[in-house]
C-alpha positions as CSV (number, residue, x, y, z in Angstrom):
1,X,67.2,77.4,91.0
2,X,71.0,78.8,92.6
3,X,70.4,79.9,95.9
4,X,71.2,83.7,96.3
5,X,74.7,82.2,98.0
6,X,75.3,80.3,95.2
7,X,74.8,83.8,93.0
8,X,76.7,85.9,94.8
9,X,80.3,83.7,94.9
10,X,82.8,85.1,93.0
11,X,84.4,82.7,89.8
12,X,88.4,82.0,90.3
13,X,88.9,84.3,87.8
14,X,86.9,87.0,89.7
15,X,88.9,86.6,93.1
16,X,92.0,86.0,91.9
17,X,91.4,90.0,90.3
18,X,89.9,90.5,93.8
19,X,92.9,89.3,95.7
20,X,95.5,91.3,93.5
21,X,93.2,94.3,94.0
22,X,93.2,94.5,97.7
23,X,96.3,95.4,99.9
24,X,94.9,94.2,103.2
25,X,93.6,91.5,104.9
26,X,92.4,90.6,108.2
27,X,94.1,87.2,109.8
28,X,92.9,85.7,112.7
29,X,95.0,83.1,114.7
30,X,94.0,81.6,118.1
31,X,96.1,83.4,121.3
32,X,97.1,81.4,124.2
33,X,93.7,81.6,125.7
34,X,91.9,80.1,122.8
35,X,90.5,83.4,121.4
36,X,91.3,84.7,117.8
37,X,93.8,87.0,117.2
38,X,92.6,89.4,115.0
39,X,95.4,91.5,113.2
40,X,95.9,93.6,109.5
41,X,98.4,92.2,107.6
42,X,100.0,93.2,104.1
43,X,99.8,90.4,101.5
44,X,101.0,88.8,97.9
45,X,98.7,86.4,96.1
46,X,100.3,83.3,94.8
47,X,99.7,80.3,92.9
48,X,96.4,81.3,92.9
49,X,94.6,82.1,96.1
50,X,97.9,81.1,98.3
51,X,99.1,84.5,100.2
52,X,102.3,84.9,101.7
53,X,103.2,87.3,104.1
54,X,105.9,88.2,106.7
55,X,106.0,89.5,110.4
56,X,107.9,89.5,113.4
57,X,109.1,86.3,114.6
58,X,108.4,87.3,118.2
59,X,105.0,88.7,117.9
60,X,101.9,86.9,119.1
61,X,100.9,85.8,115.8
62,X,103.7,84.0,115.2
63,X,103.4,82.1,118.7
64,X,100.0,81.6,117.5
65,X,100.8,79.9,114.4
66,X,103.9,77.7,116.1
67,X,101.3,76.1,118.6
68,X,98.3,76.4,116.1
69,X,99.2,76.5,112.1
70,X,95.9,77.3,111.5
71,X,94.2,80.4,110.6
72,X,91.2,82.0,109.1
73,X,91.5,85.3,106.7
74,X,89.5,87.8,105.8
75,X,89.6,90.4,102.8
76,X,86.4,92.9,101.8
77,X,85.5,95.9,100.1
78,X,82.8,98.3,100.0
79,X,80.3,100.2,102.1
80,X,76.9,99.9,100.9
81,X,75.6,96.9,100.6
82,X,75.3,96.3,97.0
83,X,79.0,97.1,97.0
84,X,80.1,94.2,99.3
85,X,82.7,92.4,98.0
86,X,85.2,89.7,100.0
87,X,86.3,86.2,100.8
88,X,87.0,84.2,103.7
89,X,89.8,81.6,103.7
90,X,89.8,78.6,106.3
91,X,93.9,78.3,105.6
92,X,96.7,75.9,107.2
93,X,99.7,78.1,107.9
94,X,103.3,77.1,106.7
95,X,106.1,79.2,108.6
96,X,109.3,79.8,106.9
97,X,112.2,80.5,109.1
98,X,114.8,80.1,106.9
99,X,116.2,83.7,106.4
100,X,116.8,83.9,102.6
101,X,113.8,82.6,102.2
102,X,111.7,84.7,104.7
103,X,113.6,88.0,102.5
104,X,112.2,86.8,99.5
105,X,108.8,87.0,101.1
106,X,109.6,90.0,102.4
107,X,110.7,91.0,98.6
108,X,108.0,90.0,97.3
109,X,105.7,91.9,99.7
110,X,107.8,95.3,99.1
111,X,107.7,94.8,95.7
112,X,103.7,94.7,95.2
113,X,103.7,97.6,98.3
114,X,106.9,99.8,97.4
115,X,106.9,99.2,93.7
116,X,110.8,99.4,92.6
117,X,112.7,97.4,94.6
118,X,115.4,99.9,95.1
119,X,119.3,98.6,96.7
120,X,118.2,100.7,99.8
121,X,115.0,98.6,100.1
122,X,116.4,95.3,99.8
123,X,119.2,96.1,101.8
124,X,116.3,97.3,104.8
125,X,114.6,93.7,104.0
126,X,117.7,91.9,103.9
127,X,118.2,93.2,107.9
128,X,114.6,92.3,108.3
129,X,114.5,89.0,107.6
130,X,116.6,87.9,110.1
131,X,114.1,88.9,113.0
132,X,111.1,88.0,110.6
133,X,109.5,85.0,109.7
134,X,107.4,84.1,106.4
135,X,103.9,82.7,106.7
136,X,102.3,80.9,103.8
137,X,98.5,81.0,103.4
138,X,97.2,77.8,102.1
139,X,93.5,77.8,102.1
140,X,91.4,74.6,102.7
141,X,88.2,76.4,102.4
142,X,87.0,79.4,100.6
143,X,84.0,81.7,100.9
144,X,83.6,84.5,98.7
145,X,80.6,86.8,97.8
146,X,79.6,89.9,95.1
147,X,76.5,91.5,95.9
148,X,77.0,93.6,92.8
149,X,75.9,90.0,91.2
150,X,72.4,90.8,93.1
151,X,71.9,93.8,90.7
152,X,70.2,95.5,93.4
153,X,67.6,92.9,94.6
154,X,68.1,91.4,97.8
């Protein structure tokens, strides 16, 4: 018999809908005194359950991720609890500083955000990107759950 963990994980097909129906996730980094550093960042899925994302190349994050490429995100959903929905990555971190490519992230973020990528917004990325860096999401370990799977029994 599954255990209820084992009920309640969502398929690949399942998170990968997940992923491109969310806009948020939580990313935690370790700071400089070995705590996480918790903070919300946009996101694109790719290549499956890769994300990619952008921020400042001076922020604390990024310092994070230069001394520690490792990370751990979350995404959820819902309120009650037969409506909880997330997953949890365990993820190594590849940091792209290369400007072109760190706009392309930042593209590809403002594309799924913005929708039409207008002159105006590349233009604003374009500028962007050269104080940005890009940050790949690669997970090593995934945990996911549906308690909608429970149909109401817990």
């Amino acid at each position: 018999m599954p255990s209820q963990r084992d009920q309640i994980a969502m398929n690949d097909e399942e998170l990968r809908a997940f992923l491109a129906e969310q806009m948020v996730m939580q990313c935690a980094t370790l700071g400089p005194r070995g705590r996480p550093h918790l903070v919300p960042l946009w996101y694109a899925p790719e290549n499956g359950t890769e994300l990619v994302s952008w921020t400042y190349a001076k922020s604390q994050k990024a310092k994070n991720l230069e001394r520690d490429p490792r990370a751990t995100v979350g995404i959820e959903d819902g309120v009650q609890y037969q409506e909880l929905r997330g997953v949890t990555f365990e993820c190594e971190v590849e940091v792209e500083r290369e400007p072109e490519r760190v706009e392309a992230y930042g593209l590809r973020l403002f594309e799924r955000y913005a929708g039409e990528l207008t002159p105006e917004i590349r233009e604003m990325v374009a500028q962007q990107a050269q104080k940005r860096v890009g940050m790949r999401f690669i997970p090593s370990r995934t945990v996911s759950w549906d308690h909608g799977k429970l149909g109401g029994t817990y």
